[in-house]
Steps between C-alpha positions, in 0.01 A plus 500: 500500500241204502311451165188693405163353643328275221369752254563793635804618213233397248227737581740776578604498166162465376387813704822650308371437149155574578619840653689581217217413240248698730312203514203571740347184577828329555609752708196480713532123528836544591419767821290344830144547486339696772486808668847456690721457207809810459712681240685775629733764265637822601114642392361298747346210668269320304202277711317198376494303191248709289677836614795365336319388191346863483824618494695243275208570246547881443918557508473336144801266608769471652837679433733247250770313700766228559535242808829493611508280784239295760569458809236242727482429858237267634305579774260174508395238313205745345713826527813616303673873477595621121748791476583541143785773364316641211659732220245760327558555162500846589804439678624493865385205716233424659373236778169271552392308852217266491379291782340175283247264679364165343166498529287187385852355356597834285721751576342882530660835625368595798679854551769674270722793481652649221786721515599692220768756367375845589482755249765793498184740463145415558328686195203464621533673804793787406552678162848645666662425772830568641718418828333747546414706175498830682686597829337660755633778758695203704313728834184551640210337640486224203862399465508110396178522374448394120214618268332306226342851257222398289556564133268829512777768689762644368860419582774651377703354234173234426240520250097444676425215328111475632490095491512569119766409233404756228478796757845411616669555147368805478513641826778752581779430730400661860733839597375469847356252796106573554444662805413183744805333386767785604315532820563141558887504385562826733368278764766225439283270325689303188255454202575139388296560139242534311213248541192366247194666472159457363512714147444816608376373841148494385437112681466345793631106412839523483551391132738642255413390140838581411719388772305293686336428832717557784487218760296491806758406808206521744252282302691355253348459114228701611497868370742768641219787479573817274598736412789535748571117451858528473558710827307265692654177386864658516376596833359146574780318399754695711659658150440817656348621843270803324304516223428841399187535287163669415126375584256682266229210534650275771841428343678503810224359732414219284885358466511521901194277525614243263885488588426592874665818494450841748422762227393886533266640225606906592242780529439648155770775422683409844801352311615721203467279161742717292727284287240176516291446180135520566229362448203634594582799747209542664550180704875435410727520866812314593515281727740205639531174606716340791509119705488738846246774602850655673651521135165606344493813824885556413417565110223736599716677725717602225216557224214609661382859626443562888150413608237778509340636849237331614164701378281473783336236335604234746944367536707420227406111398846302613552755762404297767494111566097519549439614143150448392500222219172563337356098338260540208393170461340570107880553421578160667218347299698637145788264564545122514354303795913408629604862440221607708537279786856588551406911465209374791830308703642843433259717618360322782899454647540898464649636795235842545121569412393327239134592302291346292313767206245432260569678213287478208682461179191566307766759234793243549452389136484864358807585719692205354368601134632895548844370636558304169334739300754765590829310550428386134435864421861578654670211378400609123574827581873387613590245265237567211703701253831240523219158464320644229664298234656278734211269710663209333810512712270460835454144620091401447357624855673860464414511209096476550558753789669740316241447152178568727679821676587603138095503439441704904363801340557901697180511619482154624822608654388806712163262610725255637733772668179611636424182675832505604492759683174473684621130581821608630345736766220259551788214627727833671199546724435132578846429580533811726778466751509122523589212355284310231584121437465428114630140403846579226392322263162284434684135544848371517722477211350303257586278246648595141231280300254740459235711679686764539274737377238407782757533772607872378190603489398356818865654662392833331157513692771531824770706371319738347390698828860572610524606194214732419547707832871546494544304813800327640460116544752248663496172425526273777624096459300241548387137442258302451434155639622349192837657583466736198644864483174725554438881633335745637509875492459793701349806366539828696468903442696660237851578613488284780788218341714555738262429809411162283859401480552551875203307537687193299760505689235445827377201278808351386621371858201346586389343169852323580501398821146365439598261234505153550871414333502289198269240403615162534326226342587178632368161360495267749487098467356385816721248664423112500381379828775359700 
């Protein structure tokens, strides 16, 4: 092997020291400026200089280790490739590739890779797991199929842990599988474990004060969306191929839109919830997750009822390929301007009649404020005796949830059931027998550093309606022109999941075929003249 370019050994081991002393500004200095500069990990793909700053600036360092060996091989003059054998003090080994560049006579990393030893168990995703932990019937229409089961239903043999540590120790040891789940084993399904939650699945972020945040495969180091967040990153990363969960505000539609997920919110009461601990029952269903709409069908199949009759009122939404797809563009409006645009690209490539209502959402905000009023109601009402005593095991967010429901008083409770109900039959009648677009959630996943609150309430303003009629809503994939994981959902009558799902599966084929591939990003040096 020829020797190292001039300089190039020094500053590697300068970016070594500086990484290991999680100094910033070195580290900066030591990564290409500009927009084009990479650092990929198995998380994800990293873009531009002050992308990877952002992200170098919040991990709180880097993980301790030992270089074991550098390899170089020159490319040019002005370019050199760095593999270095690395040893984590962690153990195992792991590996680093860095393309270097001299610019204005010092060395810089233009792009990077790090490969590191892979955990045995991903905590942050799975609280159990097992190869798999339960067997399934071995026959039937989901045979090879694995499920990820948020922490909320029961399985037999396994405590419902409820995304909370103190819970766990006290919780009994399950006798039997909640319903959903031996539904899913008699249909051949394995269920690989038992995946994170949300405590008590009373969020929409993602975040586990206890365990952590799962990761993001779709948009990674952005948030995975709550509470379901470990279904839909199991599901995600290919850990398992369905993530059984629940949606009582939007926690199954709002981890489809960030992680770019299909996902089925159920009809209220259309899926039996024995064996899953609630939360607020009123709006508590089950509902999955699935990378296919064929899967997502399949899973209804076995856990869903048969379709009702058609009422006279006009076919069965799904039914047939020229579904009306009612646009309310004041829903549009409640989301951000690249979430809307791609529900527009959505509706405006909709194969059947597409139309456009006005509906005033002049009670929107008292809507909003019964639907919290009451799920905080019902949430005390479940879990009040057990917390009394105990708010101090809850991680901060919970906590302030669950200390403001403790104060929802009975007659502010039957007021907001009230509302409930007249908004439920209110949304019932505008929905009909069609199919209303509602963005999944109000943006894409966002960002861990703060402003969450904003963005749940702003998601909530959405979810909400699916939630105070009882209606089934699928959440359909998309992106945005950013590239970012985003959704949409369709709302349709009561009972009518099935007809959605088939629906999906009309989708699914020609969302594909009208991709565009991958993007490549090429940078091109124009050539010299001859």
């Amino acid at each position: 092997m020829s020797a190292a370019p001039a300089g190039l050994l020094e500053a590697f081991w300068d970016y070594e020291r500086a990484l290991q002393s999680d100094d910033l500004p070195a580290l900066g200095r030591l990564f290409a400026p500009g927009p084009d500069t990479l650092r990929g990990d198995a998380e994800g793909l990293l873009v531009g200089h002050d992308e990877i700053g952002r992200f170098r600036a919040g991990r709180g360092g880097a993980p301790s280790r030992r270089v074991l060996s550098v390899h170089v091989r020159t490319v040019d003059d002005d370019h050199a490739l760095v593999v270095a054998v690395t040893a984590p003090t962690r153990g195992g080994r792991g590996l680093q590739t860095q393309l270097w560049q001299r610019r204005d006579g010092a060395w810089v990393v233009a792009a990077a890779h790090v490969g590191a030893p892979p955990p045995a168990l991903d905590t942050r995703i799975w609280r159990v797991v097992g190869d798999p932990l339960v067997h399934g019937s071995g026959a039937g229409p989901l045979a090879g199929e694995t499920v990820a089961v948020k922490d909320l239903f029961a399985v037999a043999g396994q405590r419902v842990g409820a995304g909370n540590p103190a819970w766990e120790r006290a919780a009994p040891v399950e006798p039997a599988h909640a319903t959903a789940i031996a539904a899913l084993l008699d249909a051949g399904a394995d269920v690989r474990g038992i995946s994170r939650t949300d405590e008590f699945a009373w969020s929409l972020a993602g975040v586990n004060h206890h365990t952590g945040t799962p990761p993001n495969p779709a948009a990674p180091r952005r948030l995975p969306g709550g509470s379901s967040s470990g279904s839909a990153a199991a599901v995600a990363a290919g850990h398992a191929s369905i993530g059984l969960g629940t949606d009582t505000g939007g926690s199954i539609r709002v981890p489809a839109a960030y992680q770019g997920l299909w996902g089925l919110r159920t009809t209220h009461g259309a899926v039996p919830t024995a064996g899953v601990l609630p939360l607020a029952p009123s709006f508590d269903t089950v509902g999955w997750l699935c990378r296919s709409a064929d899967l997502l069908r399949r899973v209804g199949d076995v856990l869903l009822p048969p379709s009702p009759a058609a009422d006279g009122a006009g076919d069965a939404p799904g039914a047939a390929a020229d579904a009306v797809l009612v646009v309310v563009r004041a829903l549009l409006d409640l989301a951000a301007p690249d979430v809307r645009a791609a529900a527009e690209r959505f509706a405006a490539d909709h194969d059947g009649p597409v139309v456009e209502e006005d509906w005033a959402l002049t009670e929107h905000d008292a809507w909003l404020a019964a639907f919290q009023t009451l799920q905080a109601r019902e949430a005390w009402a479940s879990h009040g005796d057990w917390l009394e005593g105990r708010l101090d095991t809850l991680g901060p967010d919970v906590r302030g949830r669950f200390e403001r429901a403790r104060g929802v008083t009975a007659a502010e409770g039957e007021r907001a059931a009230a509302v409930v109900a007249s908004a439920g039959a209110r949304i019932r009648e505008r929905v009909a027998d069609r199919l209303v677009l509602v963005p999944a959630a109000s943006s894409v996943a966002p960002r861990p550093d703060g402003g969450l609150a904003a963005v749940r309430e702003a998601t909530l303003r959405l979810t909400c309606l699916a939630g105070l009629a009882g209606v089934p809503a699928l959440a359909v994939p998309l992106r945005t022109t950013g590239g970012l994981p985003c959704a949409v959902t369709l709302l349709a009558a009561r009972g009518r999941d099935r007809d959605l799902l088939a629906h999906a599966v009309r989708l699914d084929p020609g969302r594909a075929a009208a991709e565009d591939g991958p993007a490549v990003h090429v940078d091109e040096t124009p050539e010299a003249d001859a």
